[in-house]
C-alpha positions as CSV (number, residue, x, y, z in Angstrom):
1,X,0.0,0.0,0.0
2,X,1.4,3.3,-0.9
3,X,2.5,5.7,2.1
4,X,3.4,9.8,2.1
5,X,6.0,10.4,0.7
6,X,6.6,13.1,3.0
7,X,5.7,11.7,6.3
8,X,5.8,7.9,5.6
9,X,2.4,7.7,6.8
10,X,0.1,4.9,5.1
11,X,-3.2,5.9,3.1
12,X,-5.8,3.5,3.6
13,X,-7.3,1.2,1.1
14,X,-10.8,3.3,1.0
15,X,-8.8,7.0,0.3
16,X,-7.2,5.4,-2.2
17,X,-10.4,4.0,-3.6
18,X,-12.2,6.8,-3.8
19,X,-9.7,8.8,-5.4
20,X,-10.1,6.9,-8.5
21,X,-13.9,7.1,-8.4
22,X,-13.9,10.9,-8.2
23,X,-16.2,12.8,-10.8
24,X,-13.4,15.3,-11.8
25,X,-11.1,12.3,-12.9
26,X,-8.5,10.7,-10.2
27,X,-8.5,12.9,-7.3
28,X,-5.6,14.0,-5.4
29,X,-4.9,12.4,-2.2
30,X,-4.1,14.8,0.9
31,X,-2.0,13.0,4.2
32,X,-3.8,13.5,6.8
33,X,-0.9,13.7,8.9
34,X,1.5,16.5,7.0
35,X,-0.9,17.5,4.4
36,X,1.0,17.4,1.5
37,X,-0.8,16.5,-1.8
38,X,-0.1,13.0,-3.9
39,X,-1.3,12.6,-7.3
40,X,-2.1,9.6,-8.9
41,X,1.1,8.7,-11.6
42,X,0.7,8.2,-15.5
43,X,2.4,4.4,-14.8
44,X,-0.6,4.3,-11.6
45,X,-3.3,5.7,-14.5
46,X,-2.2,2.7,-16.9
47,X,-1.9,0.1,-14.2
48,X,-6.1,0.9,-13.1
49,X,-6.4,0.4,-16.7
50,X,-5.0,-2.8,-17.3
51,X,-6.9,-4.5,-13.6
52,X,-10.3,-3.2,-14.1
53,X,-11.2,-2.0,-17.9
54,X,-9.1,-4.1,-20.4
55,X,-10.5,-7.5,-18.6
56,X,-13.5,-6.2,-19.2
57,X,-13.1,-5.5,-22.6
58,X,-11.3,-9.1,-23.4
59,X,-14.1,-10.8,-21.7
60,X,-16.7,-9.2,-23.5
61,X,-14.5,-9.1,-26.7
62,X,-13.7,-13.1,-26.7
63,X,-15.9,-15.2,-24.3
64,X,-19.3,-13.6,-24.7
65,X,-19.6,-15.7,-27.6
66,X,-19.7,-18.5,-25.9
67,X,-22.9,-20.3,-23.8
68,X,-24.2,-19.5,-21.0
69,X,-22.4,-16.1,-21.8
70,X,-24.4,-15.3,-24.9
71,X,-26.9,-13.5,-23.9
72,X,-26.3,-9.4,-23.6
73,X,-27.5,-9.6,-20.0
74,X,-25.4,-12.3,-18.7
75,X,-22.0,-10.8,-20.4
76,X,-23.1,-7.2,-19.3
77,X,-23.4,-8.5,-15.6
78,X,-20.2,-10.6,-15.7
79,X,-18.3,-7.5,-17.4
80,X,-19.3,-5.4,-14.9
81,X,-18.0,-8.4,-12.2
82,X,-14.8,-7.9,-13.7
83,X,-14.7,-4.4,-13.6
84,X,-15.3,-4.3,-10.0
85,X,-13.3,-6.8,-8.8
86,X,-10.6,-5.3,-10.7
87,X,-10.8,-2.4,-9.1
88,X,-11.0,-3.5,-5.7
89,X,-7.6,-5.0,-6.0
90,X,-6.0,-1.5,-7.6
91,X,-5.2,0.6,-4.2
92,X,-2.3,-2.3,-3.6
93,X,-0.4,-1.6,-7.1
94,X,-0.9,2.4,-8.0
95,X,1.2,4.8,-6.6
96,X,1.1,8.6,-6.5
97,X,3.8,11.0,-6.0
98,X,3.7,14.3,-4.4
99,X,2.3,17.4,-6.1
């Protein structure tokens, strides 16, 4: 989990989270114990990508195809499966760096 880069402090999993869920984009993350500012890096930006939309896409690209996953419902609800369990797992590999 990524810490301050001032201060060492750990962020926790859910600040981390919903930085990535913000409405502006990826929102920056303050410390709470020295304040400073961490943005979210272009490597971090690529990595979100690759865990929770490209799995997506490959699933619904290659496997939807296939029974039971044929029908649009079933592959939209799987998809979006993937896409969230992708993203729970994203706070342990992005990492930020201080504004």
């Amino acid at each position: 989990m990524q810490k301050c880069q001032n201060c060492n402090m750990p962020f926790s999993w859910s600040e981390i989270y919903k930085s990535f869920w913000s409405w502006k984009g990826y929102k920056p993350i303050e410390c709470d114990n020295c304040g400073k500012k961490h943005k979210i890096t272009a490597t971090g930006r690529l990595i979100f990508v690759a865990l929770t939309v490209l799995p997506m896409l490959i699933f619904i690209k290659f496997i939807s195809f296939f029974p039971p996953f044929n029908n649009f419902l079933v592959a939209l609800g799987l998809a979006l499966a993937i896409l969230f369990v992708g993203s729970l797992v994203t706070p342990y590999f992005v990492r930020f760096k201080v504004v």
